[in-house]
gemmi code that builds the backbone of each chain (N, CA, C; Angstrom):
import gemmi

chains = {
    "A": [
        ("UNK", (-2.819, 13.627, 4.535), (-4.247, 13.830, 4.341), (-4.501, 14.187, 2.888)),
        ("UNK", (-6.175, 14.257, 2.605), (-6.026, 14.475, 1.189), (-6.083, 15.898, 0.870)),
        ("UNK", (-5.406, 16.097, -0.165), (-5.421, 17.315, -0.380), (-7.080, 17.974, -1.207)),
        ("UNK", (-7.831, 17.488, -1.588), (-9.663, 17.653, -1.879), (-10.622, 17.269, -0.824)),
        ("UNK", (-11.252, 17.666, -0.777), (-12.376, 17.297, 0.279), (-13.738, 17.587, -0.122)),
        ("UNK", (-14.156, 17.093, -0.633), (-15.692, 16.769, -0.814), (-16.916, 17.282, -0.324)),
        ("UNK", (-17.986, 17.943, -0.612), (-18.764, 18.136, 0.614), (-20.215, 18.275, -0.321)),
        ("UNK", (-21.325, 17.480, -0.088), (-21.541, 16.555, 1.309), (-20.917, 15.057, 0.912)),
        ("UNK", (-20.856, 14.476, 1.828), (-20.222, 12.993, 1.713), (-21.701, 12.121, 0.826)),
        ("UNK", (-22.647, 12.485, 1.324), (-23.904, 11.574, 0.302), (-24.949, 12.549, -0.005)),
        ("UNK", (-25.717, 12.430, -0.809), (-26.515, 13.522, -1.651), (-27.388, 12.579, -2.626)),
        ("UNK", (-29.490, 13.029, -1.831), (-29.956, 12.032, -2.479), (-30.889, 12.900, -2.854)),
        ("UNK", (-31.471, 12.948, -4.452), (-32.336, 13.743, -5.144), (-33.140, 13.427, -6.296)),
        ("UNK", (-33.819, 13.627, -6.860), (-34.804, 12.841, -7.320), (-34.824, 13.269, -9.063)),
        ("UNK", (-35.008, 12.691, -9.949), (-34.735, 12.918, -10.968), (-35.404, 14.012, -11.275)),
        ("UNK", (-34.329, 14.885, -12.501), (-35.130, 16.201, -12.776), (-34.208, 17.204, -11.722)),
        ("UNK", (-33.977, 17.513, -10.661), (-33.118, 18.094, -9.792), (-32.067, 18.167, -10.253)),
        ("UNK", (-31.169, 19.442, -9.470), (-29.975, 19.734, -9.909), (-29.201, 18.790, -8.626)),
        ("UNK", (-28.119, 19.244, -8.838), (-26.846, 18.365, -8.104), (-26.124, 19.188, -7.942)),
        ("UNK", (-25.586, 20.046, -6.758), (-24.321, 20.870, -6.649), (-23.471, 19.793, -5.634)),
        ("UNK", (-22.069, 19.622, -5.629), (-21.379, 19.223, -4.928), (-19.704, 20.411, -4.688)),
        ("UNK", (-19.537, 19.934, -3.606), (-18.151, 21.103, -3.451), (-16.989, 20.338, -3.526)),
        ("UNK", (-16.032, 21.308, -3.426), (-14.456, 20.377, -3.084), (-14.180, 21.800, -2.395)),
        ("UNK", (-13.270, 21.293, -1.808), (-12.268, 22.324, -1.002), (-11.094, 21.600, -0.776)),
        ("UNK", (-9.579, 22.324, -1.528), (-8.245, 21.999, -1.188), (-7.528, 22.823, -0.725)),
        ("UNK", (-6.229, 22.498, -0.020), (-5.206, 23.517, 0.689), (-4.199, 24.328, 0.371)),
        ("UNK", (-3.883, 23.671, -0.782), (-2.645, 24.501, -1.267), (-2.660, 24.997, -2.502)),
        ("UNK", (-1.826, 26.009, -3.507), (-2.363, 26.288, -4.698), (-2.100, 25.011, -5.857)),
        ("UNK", (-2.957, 24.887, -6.585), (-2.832, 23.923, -7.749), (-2.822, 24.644, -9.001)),
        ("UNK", (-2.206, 23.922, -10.295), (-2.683, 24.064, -11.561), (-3.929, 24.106, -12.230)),
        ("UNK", (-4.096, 22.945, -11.777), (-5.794, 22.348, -12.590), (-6.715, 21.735, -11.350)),
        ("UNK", (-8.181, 21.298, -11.332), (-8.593, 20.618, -10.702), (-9.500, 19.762, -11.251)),
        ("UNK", (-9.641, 18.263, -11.593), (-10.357, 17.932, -12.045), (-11.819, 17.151, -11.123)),
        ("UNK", (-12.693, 16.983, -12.301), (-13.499, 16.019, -11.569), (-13.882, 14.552, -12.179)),
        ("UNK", (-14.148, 13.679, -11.693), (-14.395, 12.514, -11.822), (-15.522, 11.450, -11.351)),
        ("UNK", (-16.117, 10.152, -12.243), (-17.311, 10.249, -11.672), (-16.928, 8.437, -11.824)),
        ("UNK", (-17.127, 7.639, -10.536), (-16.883, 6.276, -10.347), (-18.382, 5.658, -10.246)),
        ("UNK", (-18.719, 4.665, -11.116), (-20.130, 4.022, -11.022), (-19.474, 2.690, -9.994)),
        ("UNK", (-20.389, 2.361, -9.656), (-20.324, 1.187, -8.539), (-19.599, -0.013, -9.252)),
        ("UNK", (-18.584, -0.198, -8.468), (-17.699, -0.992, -8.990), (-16.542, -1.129, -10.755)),
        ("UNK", (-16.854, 0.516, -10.508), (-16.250, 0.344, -12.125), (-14.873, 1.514, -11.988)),
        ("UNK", (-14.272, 1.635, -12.736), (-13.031, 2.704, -12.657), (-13.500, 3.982, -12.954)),
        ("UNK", (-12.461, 4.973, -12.580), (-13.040, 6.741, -12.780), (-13.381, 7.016, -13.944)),
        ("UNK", (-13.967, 7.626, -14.050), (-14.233, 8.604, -15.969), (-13.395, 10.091, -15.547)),
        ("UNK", (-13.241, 10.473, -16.445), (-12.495, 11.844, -16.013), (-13.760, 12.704, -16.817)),
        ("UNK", (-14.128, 14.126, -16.098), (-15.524, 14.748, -16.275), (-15.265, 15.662, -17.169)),
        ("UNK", (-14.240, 16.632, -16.254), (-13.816, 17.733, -16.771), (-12.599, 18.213, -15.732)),
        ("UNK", (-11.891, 19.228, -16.592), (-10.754, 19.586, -16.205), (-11.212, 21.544, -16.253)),
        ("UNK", (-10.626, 21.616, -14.544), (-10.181, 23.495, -14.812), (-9.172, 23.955, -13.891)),
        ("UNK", (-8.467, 24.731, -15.103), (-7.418, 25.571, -14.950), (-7.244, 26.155, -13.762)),
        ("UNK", (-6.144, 26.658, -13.411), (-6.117, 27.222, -12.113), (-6.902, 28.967, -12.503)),
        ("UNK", (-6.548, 29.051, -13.994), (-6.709, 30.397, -14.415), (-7.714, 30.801, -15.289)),
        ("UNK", (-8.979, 30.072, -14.772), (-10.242, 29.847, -15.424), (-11.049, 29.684, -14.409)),
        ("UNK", (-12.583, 30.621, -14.200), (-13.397, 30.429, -12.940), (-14.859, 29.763, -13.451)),
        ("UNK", (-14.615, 29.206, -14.643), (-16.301, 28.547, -14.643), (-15.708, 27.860, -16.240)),
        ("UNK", (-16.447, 26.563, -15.861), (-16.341, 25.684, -17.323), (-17.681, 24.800, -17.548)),
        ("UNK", (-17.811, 24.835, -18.737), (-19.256, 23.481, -18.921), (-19.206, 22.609, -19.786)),
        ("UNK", (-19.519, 21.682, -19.361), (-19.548, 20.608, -20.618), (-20.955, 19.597, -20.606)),
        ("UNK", (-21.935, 19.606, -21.031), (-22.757, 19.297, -21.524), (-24.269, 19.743, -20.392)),
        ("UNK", (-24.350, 18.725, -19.274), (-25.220, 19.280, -18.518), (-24.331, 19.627, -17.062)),
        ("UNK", (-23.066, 19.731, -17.452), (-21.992, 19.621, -16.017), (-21.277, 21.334, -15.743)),
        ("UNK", (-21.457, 21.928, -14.843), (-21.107, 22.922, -14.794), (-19.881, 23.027, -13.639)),
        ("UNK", (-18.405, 23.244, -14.376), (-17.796, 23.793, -12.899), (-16.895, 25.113, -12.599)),
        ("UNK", (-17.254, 25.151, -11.048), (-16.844, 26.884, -10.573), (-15.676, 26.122, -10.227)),
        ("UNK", (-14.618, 27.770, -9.927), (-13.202, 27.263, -9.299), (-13.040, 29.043, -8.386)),
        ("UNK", (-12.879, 28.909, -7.297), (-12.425, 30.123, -6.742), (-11.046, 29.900, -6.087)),
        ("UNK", (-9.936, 30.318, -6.660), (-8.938, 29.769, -6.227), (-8.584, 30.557, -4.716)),
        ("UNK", (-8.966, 32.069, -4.748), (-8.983, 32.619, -3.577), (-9.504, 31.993, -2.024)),
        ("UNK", (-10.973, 31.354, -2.374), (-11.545, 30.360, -1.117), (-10.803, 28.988, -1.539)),
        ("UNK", (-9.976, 28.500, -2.780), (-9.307, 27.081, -2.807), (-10.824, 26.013, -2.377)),
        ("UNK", (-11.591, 26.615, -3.551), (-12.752, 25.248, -3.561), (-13.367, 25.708, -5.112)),
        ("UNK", (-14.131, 24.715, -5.390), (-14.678, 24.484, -6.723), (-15.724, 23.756, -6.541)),
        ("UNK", (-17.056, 23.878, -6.993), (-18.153, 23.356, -7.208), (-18.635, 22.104, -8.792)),
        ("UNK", (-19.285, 21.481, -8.153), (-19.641, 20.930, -9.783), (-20.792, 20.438, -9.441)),
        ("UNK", (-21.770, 21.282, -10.664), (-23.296, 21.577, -10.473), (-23.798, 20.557, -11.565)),
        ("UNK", (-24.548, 19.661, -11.388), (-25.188, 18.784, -12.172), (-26.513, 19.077, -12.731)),
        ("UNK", (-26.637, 19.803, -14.319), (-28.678, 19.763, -13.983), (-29.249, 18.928, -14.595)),
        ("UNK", (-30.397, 19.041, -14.217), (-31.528, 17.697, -14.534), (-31.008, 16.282, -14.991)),
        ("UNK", (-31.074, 16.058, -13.010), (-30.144, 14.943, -13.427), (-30.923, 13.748, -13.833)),
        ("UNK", (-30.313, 12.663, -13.920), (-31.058, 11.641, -13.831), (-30.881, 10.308, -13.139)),
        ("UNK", (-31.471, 9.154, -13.490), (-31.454, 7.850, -12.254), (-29.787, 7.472, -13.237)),
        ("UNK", (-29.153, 7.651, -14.565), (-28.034, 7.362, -14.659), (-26.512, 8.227, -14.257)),
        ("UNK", (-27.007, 9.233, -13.380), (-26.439, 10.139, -12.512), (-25.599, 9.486, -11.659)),
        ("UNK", (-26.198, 8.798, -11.036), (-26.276, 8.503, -9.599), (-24.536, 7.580, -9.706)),
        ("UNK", (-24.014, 8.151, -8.903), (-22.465, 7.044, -8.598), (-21.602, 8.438, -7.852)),
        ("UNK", (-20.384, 7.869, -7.778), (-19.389, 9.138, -6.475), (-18.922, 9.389, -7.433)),
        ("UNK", (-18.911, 11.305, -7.215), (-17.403, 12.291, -7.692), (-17.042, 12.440, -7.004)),
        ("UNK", (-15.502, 12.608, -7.551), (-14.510, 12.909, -6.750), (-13.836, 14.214, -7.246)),
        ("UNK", (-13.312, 14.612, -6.735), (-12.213, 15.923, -7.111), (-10.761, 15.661, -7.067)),
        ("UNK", (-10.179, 15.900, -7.977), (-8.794, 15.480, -7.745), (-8.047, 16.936, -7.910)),
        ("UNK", (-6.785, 17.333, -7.247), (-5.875, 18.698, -7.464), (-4.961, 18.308, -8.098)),
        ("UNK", (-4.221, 19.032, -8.541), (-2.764, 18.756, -9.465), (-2.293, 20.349, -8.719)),
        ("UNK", (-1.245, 19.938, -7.478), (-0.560, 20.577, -7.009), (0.432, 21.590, -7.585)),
        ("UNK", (0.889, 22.820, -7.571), (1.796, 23.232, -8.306), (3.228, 22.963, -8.056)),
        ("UNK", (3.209, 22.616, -6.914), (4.321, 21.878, -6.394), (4.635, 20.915, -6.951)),
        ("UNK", (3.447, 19.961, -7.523), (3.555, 18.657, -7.730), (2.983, 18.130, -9.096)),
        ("UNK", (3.721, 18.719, -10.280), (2.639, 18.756, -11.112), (2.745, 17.541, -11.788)),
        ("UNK", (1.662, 17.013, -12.189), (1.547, 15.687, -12.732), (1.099, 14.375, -11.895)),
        ("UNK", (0.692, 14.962, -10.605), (0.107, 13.798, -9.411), (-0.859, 14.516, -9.000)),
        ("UNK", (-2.024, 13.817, -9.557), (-3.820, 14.115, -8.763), (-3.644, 13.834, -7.323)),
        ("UNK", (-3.994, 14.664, -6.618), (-4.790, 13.841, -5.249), (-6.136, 14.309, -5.032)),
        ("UNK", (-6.687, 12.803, -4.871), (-7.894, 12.633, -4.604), (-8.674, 12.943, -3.676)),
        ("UNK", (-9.975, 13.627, -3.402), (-10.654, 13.643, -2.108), (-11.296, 12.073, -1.824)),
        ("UNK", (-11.813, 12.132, -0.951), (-13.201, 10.735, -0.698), (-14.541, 10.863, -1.048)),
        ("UNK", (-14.804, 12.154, -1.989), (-15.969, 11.574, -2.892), (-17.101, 11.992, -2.478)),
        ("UNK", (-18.113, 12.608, -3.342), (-19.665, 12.790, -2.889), (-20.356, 11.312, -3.734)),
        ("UNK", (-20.881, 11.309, -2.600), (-21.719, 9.603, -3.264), (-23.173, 10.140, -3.468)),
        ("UNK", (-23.554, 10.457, -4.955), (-25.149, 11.164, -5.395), (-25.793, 9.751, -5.396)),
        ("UNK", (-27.055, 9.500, -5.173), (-27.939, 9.375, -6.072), (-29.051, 9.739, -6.124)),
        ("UNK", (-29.782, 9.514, -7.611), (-30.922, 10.190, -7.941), (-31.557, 9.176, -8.344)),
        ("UNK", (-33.217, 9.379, -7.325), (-34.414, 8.571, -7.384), (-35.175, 9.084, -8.849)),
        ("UNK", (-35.478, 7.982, -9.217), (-36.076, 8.033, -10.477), (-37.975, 8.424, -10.086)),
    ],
    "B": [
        ("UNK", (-10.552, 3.093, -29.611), (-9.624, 2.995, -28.590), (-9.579, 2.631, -27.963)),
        ("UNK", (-8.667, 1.375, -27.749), (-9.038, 0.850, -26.510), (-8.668, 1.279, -25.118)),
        ("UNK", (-8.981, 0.933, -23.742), (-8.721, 1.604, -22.832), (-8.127, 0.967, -21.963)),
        ("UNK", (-7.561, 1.428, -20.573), (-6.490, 0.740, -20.050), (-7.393, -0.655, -19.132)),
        ("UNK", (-6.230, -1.536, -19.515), (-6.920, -3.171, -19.160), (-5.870, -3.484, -17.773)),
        ("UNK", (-6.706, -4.333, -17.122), (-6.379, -5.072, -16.308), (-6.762, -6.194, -15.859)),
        ("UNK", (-5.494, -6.552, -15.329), (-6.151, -8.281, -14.730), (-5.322, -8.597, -13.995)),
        ("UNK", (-5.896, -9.472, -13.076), (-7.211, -9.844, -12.614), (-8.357, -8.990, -12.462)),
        ("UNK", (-9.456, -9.010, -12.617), (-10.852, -7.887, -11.899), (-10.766, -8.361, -10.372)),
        ("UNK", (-10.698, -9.556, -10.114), (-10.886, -10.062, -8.870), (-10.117, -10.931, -8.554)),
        ("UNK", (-9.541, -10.945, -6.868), (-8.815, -11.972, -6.600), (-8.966, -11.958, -4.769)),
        ("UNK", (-9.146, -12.935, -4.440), (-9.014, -13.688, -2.991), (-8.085, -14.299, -2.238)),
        ("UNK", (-7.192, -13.952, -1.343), (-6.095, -14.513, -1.405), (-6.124, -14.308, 0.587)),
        ("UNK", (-5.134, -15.363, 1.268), (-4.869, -15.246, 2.171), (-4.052, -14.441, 2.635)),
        ("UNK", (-3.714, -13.642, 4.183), (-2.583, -12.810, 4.538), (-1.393, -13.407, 4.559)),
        ("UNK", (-0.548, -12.920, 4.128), (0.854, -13.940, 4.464), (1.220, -13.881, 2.622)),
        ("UNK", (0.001, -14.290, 1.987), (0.152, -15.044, 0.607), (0.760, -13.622, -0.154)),
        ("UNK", (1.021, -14.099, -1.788), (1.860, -13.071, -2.757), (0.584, -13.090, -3.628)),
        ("UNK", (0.283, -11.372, -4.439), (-0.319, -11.280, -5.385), (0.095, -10.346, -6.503)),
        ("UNK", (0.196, -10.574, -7.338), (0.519, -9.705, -8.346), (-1.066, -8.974, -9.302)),
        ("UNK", (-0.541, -7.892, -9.719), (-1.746, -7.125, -10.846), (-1.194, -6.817, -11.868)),
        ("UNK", (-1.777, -7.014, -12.935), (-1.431, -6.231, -14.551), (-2.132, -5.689, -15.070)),
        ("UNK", (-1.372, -4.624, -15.930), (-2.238, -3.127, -16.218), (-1.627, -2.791, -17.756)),
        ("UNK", (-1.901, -2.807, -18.255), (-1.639, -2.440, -19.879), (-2.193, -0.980, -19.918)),
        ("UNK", (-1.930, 0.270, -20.510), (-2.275, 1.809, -20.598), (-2.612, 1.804, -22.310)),
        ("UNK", (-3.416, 2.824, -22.243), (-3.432, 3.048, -23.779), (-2.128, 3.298, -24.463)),
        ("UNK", (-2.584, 2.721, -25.447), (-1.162, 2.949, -26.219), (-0.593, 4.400, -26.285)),
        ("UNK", (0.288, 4.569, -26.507), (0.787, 5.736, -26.517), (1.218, 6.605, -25.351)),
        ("UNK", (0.288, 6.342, -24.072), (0.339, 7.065, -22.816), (2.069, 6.503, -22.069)),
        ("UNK", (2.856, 7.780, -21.677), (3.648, 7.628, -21.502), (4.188, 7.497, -19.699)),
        ("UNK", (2.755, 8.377, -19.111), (2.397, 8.038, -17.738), (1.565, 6.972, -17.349)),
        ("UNK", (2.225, 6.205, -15.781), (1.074, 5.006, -15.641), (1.172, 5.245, -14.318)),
        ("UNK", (0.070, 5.359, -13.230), (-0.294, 5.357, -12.470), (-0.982, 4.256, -10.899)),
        ("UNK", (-0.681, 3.695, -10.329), (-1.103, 2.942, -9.483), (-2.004, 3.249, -8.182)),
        ("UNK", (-2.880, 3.144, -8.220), (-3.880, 3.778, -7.039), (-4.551, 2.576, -5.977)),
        ("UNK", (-4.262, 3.093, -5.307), (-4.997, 2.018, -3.942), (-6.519, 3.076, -3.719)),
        ("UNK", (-7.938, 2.448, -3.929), (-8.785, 2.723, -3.125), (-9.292, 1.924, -2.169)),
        ("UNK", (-9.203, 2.216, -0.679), (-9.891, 1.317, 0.587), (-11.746, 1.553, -0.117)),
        ("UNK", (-12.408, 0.832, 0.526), (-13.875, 1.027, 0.668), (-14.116, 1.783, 1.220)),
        ("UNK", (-15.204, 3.185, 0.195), (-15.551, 4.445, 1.140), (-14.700, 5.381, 0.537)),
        ("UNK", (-13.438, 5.249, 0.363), (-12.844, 6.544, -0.121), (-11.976, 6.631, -1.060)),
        ("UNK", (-11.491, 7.523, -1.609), (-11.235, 7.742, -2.619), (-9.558, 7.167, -2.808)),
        ("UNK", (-9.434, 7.471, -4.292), (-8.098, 6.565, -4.629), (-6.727, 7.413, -3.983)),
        ("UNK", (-6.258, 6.300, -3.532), (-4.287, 7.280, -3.080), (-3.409, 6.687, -4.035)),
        ("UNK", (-2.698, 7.522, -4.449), (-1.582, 6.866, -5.454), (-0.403, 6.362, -4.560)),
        ("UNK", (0.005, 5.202, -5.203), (0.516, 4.256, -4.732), (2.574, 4.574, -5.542)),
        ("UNK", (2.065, 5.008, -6.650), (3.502, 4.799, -7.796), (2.971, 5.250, -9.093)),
        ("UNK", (4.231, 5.987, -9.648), (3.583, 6.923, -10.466), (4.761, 6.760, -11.692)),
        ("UNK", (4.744, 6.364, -13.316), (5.674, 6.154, -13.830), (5.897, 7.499, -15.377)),
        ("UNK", (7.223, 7.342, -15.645), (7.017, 8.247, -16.248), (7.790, 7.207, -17.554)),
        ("UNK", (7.077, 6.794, -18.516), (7.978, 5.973, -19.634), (8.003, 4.217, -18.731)),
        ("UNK", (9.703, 4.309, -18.495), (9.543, 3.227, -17.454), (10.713, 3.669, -16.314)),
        ("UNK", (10.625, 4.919, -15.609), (11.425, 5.341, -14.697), (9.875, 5.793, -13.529)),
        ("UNK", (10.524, 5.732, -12.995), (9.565, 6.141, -11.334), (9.931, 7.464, -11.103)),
        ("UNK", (8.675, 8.309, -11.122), (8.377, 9.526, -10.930), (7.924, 10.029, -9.389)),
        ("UNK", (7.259, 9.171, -8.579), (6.543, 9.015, -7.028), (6.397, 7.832, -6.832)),
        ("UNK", (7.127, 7.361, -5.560), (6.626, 6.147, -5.022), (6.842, 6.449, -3.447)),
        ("UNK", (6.322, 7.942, -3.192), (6.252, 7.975, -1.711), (5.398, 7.354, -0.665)),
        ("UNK", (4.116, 7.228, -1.455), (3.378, 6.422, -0.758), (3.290, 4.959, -0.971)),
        ("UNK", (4.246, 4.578, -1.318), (4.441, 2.925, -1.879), (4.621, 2.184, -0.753)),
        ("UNK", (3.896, 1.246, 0.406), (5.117, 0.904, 1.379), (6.008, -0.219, 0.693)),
        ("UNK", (6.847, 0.156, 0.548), (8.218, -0.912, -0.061), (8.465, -1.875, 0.382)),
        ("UNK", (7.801, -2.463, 1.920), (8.655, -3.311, 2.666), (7.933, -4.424, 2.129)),
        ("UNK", (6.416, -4.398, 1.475), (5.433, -5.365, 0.665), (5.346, -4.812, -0.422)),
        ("UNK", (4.912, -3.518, -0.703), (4.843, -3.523, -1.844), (6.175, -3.215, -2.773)),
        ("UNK", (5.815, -3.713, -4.570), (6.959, -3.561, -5.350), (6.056, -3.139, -6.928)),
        ("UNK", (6.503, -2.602, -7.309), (6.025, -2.075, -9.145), (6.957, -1.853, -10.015)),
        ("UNK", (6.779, -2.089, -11.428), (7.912, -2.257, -12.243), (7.079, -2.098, -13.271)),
        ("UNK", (7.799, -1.043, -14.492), (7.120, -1.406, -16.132), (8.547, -1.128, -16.848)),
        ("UNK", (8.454, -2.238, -17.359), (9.377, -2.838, -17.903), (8.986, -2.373, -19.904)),
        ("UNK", (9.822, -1.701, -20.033), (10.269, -1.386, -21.925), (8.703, -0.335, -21.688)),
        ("UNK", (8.997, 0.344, -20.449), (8.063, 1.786, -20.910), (6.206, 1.274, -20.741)),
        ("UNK", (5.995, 0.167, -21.239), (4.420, -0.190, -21.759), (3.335, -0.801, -20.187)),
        ("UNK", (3.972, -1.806, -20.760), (2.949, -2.678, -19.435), (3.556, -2.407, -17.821)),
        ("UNK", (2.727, -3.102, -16.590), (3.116, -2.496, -15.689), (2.465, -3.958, -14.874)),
        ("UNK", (3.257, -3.827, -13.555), (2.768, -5.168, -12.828), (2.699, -4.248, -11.367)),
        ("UNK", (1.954, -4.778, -10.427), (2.211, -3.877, -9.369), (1.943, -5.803, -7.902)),
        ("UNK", (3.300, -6.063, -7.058), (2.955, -6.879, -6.492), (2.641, -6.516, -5.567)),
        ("UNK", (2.318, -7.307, -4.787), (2.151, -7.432, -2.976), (3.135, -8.847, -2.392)),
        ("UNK", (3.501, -8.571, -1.708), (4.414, -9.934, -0.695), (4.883, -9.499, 0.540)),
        ("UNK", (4.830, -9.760, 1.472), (3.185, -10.862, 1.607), (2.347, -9.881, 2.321)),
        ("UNK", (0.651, -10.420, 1.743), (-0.474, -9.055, 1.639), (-0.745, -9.736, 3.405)),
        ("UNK", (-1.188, -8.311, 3.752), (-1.952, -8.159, 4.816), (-3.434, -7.574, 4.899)),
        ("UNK", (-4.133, -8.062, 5.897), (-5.610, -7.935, 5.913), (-5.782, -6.675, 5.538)),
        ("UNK", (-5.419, -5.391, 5.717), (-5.429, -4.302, 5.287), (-4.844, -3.964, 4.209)),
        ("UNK", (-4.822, -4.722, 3.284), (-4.511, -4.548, 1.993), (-5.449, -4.559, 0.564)),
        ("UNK", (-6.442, -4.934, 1.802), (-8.051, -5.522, 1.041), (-8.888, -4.259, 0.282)),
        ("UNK", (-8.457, -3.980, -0.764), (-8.904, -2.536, -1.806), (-9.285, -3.177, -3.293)),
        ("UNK", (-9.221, -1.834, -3.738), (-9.524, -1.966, -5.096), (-8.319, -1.227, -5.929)),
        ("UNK", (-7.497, -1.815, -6.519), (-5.932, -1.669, -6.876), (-6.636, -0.867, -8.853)),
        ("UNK", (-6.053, 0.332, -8.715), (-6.494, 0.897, -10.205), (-5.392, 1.697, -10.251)),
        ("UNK", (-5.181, 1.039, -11.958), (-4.127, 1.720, -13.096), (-5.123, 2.369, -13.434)),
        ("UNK", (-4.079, 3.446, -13.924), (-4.737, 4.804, -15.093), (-3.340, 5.072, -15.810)),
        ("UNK", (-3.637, 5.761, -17.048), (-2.701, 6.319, -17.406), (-2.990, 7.550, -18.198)),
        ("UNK", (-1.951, 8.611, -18.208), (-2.449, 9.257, -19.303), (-0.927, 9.895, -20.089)),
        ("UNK", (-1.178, 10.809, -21.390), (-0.330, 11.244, -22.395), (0.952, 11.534, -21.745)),
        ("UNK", (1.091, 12.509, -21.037), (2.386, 13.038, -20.277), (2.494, 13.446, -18.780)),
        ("UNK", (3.249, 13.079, -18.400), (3.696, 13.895, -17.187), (3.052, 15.188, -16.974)),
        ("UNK", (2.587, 15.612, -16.238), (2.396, 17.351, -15.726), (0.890, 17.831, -16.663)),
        ("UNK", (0.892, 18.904, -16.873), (0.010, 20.185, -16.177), (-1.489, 19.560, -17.250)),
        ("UNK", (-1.642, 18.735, -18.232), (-3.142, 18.318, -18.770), (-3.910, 17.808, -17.399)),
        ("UNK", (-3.474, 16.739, -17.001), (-3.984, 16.079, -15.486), (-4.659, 14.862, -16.102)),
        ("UNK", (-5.531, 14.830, -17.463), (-6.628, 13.904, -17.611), (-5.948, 12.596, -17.597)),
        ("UNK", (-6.324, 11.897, -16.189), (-6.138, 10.180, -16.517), (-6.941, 9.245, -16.789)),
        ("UNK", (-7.061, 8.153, -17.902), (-7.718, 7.489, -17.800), (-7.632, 6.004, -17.207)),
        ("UNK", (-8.733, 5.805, -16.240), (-8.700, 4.446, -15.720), (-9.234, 3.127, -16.003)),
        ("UNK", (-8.416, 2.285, -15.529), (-8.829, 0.563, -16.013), (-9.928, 0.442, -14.904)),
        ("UNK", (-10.623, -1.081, -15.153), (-12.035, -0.923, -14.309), (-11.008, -1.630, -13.270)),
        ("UNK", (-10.133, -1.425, -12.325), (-9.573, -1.960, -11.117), (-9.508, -3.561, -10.891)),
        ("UNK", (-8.855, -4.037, -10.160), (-8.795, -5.353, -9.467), (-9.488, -4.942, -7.859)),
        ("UNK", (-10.003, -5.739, -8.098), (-10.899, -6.018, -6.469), (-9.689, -6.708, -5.781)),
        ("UNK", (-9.337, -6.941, -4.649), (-8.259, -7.644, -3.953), (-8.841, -8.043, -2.713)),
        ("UNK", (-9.394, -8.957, -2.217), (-9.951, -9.685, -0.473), (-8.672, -10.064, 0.068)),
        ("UNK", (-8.222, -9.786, 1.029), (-7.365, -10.699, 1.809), (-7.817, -11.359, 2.982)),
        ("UNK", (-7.975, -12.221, 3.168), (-8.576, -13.133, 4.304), (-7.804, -13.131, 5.808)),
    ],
}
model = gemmi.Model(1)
for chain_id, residues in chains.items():
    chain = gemmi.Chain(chain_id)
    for i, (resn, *xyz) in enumerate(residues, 1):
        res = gemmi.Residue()
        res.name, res.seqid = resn, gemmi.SeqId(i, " ")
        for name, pos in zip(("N", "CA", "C"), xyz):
            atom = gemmi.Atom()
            atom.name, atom.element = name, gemmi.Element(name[0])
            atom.pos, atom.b_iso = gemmi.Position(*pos), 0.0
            res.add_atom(atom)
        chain.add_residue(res)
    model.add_chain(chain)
structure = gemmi.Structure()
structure.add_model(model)
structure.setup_entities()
């Protein structure tokens, strides 16, 4: 199974709105990243956080990490209609370091 | 910079039949990665390279599938012979090193139909 899990599976909001999406994984990791797939195109990598870091931002992208509950958020604000495509969350196991596993993805989009 | 390429984008092929993929990584990246995504969910790694030695290929099934990068760089990943459930979207990534950065970057995938 995968070791990320996503939550909600689809998420539809209207431009200007924020965007929170979750992950939740099982075991302890290093890092967790996130990633954002437009329809039919390959991943972008978003941002990366530490196992030993509880909040990071990078431009309008905000992400939490509680390693205690083993989930992490990534809060989108004011988004827009070029928002819209699936993140994913990937873990980097400590067991396993150097292999992402992937969840199945929150699929956003945002009505213009 | 350029970024990691592949080819075919697309290919159609019958069950039974052989297909191969190629994946070139940014230069320099010494990890290369093979990911199967089905439709709907997210990517599973398939084979995982480190230079040109194999780092994970637990989830590889071997009995069709095969991958090879040959002098460290480029990378081919086949199928023989594909089955209807083989019908994904096949994506290389690669990135700098092995272990704890994580950031990979990905090629825009091969689409794969099997009939």
């Amino acid at each position: 199974s995968q070791q990320g899990e996503e939550d909600p599976q689809a998420l539809s909001i209207q431009e200007g709105e924020n965007a929170t999406m979750n992950c939740s994984y099982k075991t302890s990791i290093n890092n967790l990243q996130w990633y954002r797939q437009n329809s039919g195109r390959g991943l972008v990598h978003l941002i990366l956080i530490r196992s030993n870091e509880r909040e990071k931002h990078s431009g309008r992208l905000r992400v939490t990490l509680d390693t205690s509950k083993k989930s992490s958020s990534l809060l989108i604000t004011a988004s827009r209609a070029a928002d819209t495509a699936s993140y994913f969350c990937a873990t980097d196991a400590e067991t396993n370091a150097g292999k992402s596993t992937f969840g199945d993805g929150t699929t956003l989009t945002v009505k213009p | 910079e350029a970024g990691v390429a592949q080819s075919p984008r697309y290919k159609i092929i019958e069950k039974r039949q052989s297909v191969a993929f190629w994946c070139n990584p940014i230069s320099g990246h010494a990890t290369l990665y093979w990911y199967q995504q089905i439709l709907g969910q997210g990517p599973k790694l398939l084979i995982q390279f480190q230079n040109n030695g194999v780092v994970d290929d637990s989830q590889l099934p071997k009995d069709r599938f095969s991958a090879e990068r040959l002098k460290g760089v480029d990378s081919t990943l086949k199928i023989q012979p594909a089955k209807l459930e083989d019908s994904a979207v096949y994506l290389c990534a690669s990135s700098l090193r092995l272990a704890l950065l994580g950031e990979q970057f990905f090629g825009p995938g091969t689409r794969l139909t099997v009939l």
